[in-house]
N, C-alpha and C positions, 0 to 999 in steps of 0.2 A: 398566211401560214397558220397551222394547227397549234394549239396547245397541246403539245408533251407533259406526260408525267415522269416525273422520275424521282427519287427517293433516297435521299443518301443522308450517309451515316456516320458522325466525326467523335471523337471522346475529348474530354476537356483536357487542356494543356497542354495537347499535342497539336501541330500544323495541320490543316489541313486543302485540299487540294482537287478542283474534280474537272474534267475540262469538256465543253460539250461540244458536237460537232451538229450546227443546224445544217439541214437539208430540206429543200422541197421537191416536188416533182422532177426537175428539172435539175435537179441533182445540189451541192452546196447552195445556200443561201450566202450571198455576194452582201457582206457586212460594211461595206465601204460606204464612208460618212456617216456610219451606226455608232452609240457607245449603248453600255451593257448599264445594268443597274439590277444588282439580286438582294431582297430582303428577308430577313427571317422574324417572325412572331409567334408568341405563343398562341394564340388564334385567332380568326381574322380580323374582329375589333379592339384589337388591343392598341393601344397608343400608343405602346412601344416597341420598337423595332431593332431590331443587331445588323448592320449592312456588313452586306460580305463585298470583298474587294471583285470587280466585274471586271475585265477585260478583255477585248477582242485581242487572241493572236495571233491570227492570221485569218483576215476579212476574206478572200479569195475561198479561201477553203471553207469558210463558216466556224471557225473555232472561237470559241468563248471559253475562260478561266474564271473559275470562282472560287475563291479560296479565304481563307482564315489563320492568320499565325496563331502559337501559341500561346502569347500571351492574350493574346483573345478571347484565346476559347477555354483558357482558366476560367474566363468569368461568367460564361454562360453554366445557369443549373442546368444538370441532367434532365432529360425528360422530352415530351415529343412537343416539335414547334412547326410550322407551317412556313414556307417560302416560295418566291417565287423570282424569273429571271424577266426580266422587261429589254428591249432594245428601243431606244429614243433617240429618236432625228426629225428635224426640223419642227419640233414643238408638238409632236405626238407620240407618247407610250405605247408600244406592242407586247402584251407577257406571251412568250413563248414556251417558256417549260416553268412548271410549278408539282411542289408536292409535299412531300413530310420532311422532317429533318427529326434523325432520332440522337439526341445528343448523351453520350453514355460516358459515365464516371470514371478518367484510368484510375485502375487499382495498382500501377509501378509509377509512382510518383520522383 
């Protein structure tokens, strides 16, 4: 399977919520016996990392949810971070979709 790009965009203090649908060739990718793992950093070497909640919901179809509550994302500063989604079964990591994450300040608190 390809690395995807994709880019997304959340403000601090608010939920947030994105949900991807893998596909290949042959149409969804079949997620059964997969789990998801997606991380965000401020750039690639950094030590520290924010994990976002990964879950498959619906393996047949290829859906994956990545998401963040509020109280989370109070604590991330604004500013541009890098991540990326991995799917792991049986003791090997695959990153499927990776890209920016632009995390911007709400101004209605």
């Amino acid at each position: 399977m390809a690395v995807y790009t994709n880019n997304i965009v959340f403000y601090t203090g608010t939920d947030f919520e994105q949900i991807f649908i893998l596909e290949d060739d042959d149409g969804p990718f079949i997620l059964n016996g997969y789990a998801a793992i997606a991380k965000m950093r401020k750039h690639g070497g950094s030590t520290t990392a924010t994990s976002f909640s990964a879950t498959i919901t619906d393996a047949t179809a290829g859906k994956v949810k990545v998401s963040m509550g509020a109280e989370q994302t109070k604590t991330i500063s604004p500013g541009r971070y890098y991540y990326d989604l991995l799917l792991y079964r049986n003791g090997e990591n695959t990153r499927v979709i990776e890209g920016d994450v632009i995390v911007k300040l709400s101004v209605t608190r």
